[in-house]
LUMFI-480155 format. One record per residue (C-alpha): residue in three letters; x, y, z. Coordinates in Angstrom, 2 decimals, decimal comma. Example, Ala and Ser with C-alpha at 12.3 -4.5 7.8 and 13.67 -1.06 7.14 Angstrom:
<nodes>
NODE  type       xx       yy       zz
NODE   ALA    12,30    -4,50     7,80
NODE   SER    13,67    -1,06     7,14
</nodes>
This chain:
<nodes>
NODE  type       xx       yy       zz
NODE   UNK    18,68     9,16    26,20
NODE   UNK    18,65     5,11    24,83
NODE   UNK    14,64     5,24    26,33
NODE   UNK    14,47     8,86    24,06
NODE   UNK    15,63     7,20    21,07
NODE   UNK    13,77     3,80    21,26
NODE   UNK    10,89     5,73    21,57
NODE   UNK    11,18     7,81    18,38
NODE   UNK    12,45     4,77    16,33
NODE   UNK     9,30     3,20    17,68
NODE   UNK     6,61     5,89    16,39
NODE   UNK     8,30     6,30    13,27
NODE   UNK     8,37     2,66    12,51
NODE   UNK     4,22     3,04    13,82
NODE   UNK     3,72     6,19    11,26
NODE   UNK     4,63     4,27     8,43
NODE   UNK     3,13     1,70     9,11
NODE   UNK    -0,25     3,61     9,43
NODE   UNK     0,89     5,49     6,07
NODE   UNK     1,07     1,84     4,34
NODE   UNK    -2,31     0,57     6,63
NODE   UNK    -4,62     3,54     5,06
NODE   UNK    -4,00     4,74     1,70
NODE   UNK    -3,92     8,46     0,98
NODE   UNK    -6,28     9,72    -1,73
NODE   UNK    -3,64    10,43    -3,97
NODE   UNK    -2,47     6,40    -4,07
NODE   UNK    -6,10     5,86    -4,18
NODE   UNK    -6,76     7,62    -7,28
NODE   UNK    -3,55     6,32    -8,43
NODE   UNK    -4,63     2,98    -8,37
NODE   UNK    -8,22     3,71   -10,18
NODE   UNK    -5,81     5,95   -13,22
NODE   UNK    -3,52     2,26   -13,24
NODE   UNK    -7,06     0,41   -13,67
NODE   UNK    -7,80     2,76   -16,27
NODE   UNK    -4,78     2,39   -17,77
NODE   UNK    -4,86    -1,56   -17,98
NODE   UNK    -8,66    -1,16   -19,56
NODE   UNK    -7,53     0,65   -22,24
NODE   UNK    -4,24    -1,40   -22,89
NODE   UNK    -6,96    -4,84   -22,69
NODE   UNK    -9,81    -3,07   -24,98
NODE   UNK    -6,37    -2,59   -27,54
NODE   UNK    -5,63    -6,37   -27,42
NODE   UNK    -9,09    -7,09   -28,04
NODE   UNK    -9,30    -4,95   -31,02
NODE   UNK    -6,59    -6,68   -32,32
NODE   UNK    -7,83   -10,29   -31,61
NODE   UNK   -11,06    -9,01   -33,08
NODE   UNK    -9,58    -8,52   -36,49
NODE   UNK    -7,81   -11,72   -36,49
NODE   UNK   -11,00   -13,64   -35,65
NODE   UNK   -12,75   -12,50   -38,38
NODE   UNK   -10,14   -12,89   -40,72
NODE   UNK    -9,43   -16,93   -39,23
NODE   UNK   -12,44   -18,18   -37,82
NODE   UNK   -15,24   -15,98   -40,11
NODE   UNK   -13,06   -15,79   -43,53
NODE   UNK   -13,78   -12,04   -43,54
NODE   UNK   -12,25    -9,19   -41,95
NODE   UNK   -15,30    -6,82   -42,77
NODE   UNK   -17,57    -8,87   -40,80
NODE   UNK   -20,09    -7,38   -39,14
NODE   UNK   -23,39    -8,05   -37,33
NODE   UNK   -24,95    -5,88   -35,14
NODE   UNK   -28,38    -7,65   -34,66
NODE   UNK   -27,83   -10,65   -32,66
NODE   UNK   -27,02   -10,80   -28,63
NODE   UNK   -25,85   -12,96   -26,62
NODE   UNK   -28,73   -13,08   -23,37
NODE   UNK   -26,04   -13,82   -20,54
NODE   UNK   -23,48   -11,22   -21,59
NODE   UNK   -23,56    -8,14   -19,33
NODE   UNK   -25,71    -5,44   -20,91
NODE   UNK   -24,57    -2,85   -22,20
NODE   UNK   -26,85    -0,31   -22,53
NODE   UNK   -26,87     2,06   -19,64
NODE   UNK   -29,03     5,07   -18,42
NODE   UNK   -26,46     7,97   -17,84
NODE   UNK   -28,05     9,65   -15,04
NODE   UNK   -28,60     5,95   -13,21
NODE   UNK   -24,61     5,56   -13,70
NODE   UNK   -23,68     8,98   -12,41
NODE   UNK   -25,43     8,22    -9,52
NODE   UNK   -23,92     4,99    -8,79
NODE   UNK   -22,14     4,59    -5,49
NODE   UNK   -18,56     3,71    -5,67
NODE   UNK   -19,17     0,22    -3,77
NODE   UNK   -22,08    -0,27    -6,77
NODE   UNK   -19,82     0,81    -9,31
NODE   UNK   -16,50    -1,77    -8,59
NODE   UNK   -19,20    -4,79    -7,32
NODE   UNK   -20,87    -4,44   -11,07
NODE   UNK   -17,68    -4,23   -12,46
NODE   UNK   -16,36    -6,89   -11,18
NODE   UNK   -19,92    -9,36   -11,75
NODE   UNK   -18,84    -8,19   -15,61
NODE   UNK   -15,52    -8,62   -16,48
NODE   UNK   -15,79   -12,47   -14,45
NODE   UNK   -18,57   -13,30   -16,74
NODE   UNK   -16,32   -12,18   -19,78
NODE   UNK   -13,43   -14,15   -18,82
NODE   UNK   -15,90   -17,43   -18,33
NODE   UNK   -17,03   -16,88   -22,08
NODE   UNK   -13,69   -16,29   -23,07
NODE   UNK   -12,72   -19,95   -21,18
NODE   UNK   -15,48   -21,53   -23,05
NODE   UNK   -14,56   -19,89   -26,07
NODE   UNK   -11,01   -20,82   -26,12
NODE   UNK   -11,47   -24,02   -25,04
NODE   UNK   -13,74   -24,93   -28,09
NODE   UNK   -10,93   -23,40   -30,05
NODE   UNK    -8,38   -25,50   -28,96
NODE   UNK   -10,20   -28,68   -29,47
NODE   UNK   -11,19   -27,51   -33,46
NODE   UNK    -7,25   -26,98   -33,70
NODE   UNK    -7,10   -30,75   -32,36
NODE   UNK    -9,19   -31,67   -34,77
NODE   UNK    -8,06   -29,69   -37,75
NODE   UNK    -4,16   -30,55   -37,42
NODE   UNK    -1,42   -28,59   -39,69
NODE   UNK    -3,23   -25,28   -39,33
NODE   UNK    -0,75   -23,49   -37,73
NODE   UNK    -2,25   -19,97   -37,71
NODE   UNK    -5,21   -20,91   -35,60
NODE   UNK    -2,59   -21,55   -32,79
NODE   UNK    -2,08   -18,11   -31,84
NODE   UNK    -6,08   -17,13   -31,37
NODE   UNK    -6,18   -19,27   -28,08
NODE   UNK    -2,59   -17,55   -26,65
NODE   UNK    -4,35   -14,40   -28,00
NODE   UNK    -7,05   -15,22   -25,70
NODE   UNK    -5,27   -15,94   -22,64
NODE   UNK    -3,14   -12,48   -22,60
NODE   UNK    -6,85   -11,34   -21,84
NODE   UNK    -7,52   -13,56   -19,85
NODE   UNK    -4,70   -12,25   -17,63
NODE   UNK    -5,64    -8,55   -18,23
NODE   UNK    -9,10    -9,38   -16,84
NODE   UNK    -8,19   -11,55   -14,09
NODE   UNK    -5,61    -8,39   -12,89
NODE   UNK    -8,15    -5,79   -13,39
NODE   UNK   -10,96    -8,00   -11,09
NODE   UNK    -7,46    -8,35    -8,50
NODE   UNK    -7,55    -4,28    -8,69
NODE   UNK   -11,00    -4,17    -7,95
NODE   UNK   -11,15    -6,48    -5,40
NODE   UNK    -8,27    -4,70    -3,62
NODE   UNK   -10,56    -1,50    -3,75
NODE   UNK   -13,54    -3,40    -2,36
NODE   UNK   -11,79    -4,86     0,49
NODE   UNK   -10,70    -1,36     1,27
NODE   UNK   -13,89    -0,09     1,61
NODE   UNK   -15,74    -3,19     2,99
NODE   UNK   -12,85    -4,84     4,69
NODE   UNK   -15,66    -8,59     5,46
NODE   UNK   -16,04    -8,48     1,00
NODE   UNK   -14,52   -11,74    -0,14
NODE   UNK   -14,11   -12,63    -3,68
NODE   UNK   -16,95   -14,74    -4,90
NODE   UNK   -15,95   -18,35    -6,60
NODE   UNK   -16,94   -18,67   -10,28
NODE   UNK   -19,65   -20,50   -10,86
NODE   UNK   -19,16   -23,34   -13,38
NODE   UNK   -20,77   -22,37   -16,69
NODE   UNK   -23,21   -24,11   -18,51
NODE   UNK   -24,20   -24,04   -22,24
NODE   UNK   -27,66   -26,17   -22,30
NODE   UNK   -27,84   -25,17   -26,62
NODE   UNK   -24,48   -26,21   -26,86
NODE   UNK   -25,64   -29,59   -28,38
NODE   UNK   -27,72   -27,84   -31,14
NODE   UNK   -25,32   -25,22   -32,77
NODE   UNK   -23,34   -25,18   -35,52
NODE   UNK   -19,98   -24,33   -36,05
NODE   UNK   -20,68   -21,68   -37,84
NODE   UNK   -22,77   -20,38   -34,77
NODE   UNK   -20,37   -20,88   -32,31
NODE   UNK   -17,55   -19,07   -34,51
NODE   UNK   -20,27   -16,20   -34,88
NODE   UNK   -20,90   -16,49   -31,03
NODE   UNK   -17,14   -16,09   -30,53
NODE   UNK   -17,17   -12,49   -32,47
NODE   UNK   -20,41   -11,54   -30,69
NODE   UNK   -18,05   -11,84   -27,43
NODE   UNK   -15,08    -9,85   -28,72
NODE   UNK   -17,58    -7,30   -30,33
NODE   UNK   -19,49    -6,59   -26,71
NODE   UNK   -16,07    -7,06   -24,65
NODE   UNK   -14,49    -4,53   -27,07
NODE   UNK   -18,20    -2,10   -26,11
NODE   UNK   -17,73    -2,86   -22,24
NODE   UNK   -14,07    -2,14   -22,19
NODE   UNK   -15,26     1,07   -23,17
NODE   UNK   -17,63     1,49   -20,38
NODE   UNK   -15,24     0,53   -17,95
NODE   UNK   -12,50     2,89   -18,69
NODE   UNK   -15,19     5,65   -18,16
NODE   UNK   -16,03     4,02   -14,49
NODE   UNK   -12,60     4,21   -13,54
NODE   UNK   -11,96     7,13   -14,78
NODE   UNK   -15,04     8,81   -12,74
NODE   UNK   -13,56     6,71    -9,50
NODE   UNK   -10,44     8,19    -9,74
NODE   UNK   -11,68    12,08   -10,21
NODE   UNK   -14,43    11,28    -7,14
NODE   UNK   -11,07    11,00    -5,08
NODE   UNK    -9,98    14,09    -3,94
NODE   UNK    -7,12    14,70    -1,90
</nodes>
């Protein structure tokens, strides 16, 4: 009867262990609708920054320019029937490229901004546009943990790439007035990609089907 017993404890101690090992479809899509859920919340904060920016760094709130790029930002621009047909593993590996080439602009970017506030002592209200920065920062660097978690799960041998170090050769040559215009170009397209991204999760998590 003691063997009897053992033995059940054992395989249900081994069933939920498998349950944990190999997520269901339901905790998958669970986790794609939390990743959604994040990219909104981010894309909210960003808005927000956004506004302050202009307001701080460009003296005007209704600032706009829509002509200039930035050439190492992720494009945005995207043929519909290319990114329907995207495979999953496609889908999180470009997603991931992205948002870790946003959050090494936003380290430049805040970094620059920190050492004007050096410079420019007794301005208090620029203090909170770096902070401001970092909660992104974090909201990025979670999302990229979410997708990595995915990736692993479907290619268990994927390991997280290191960031390259980034490096500005017309750094020398601009003004402040083009970096601070630089800076909005950043929020403007993050605020644009955030968008994107919310749809690619979105599509992940109605692919999964229990």
């Amino acid at each position: 009867m003691a063997v009897w017993c053992q033995a059940l404890i054992l395989l249900y101690c081994t069933l939920i262990l498998v349950e944990f090992s190999a997520p269901s479809p339901v905790r998958q899509r669970n986790k794609y609708n939390n990743s959604f859920r994040l990219t909104r919340s981010t894309r909210t904060r960003v808005q927000q920054l956004q506004r302050k920016y202009k307001e701080e760094q460009l003296g005007n709130t209704l600032f706009e320019d829509r002509s200039r790029q930035l050439k190492d930002l992720p494009t945005l621009s995207t043929d519909f029937y290319a990114w329907l047909n995207l495979t999953d593993w496609e889908r999180l590996h470009a997603a991931f490229r992205d948002m870790q080439a946003y959050w090494n602009k936003l380290d430049r970017m805040k970094k620059q901004m920190e050492e004007e506030r050096e410079q420019l002592a007794g301005q208090a209200a620029r203090i909170t546009l770096p902070q401001s920065i970092r909660h992104i920062q974090l909201d990025l660097r979670d999302l990229m943990s979410q997708v990595s978690s995915q990736m692993r799960y479907m290619r268990s041998s994927w390991t997280k790439p290191t960031s390259p170090t980034q490096v500005d050769p017309e750094t020398s040559f601009k003004t402040v007035w083009d970096s601070r215009v630089e800076g909005y170009i950043i929020l403007r397209d993050l605020d644009l990609y955030l968008t994107k991204l919310a749809r690619d999760f979105l599509l992940l998590a109605l692919k999964t089907r229990v």
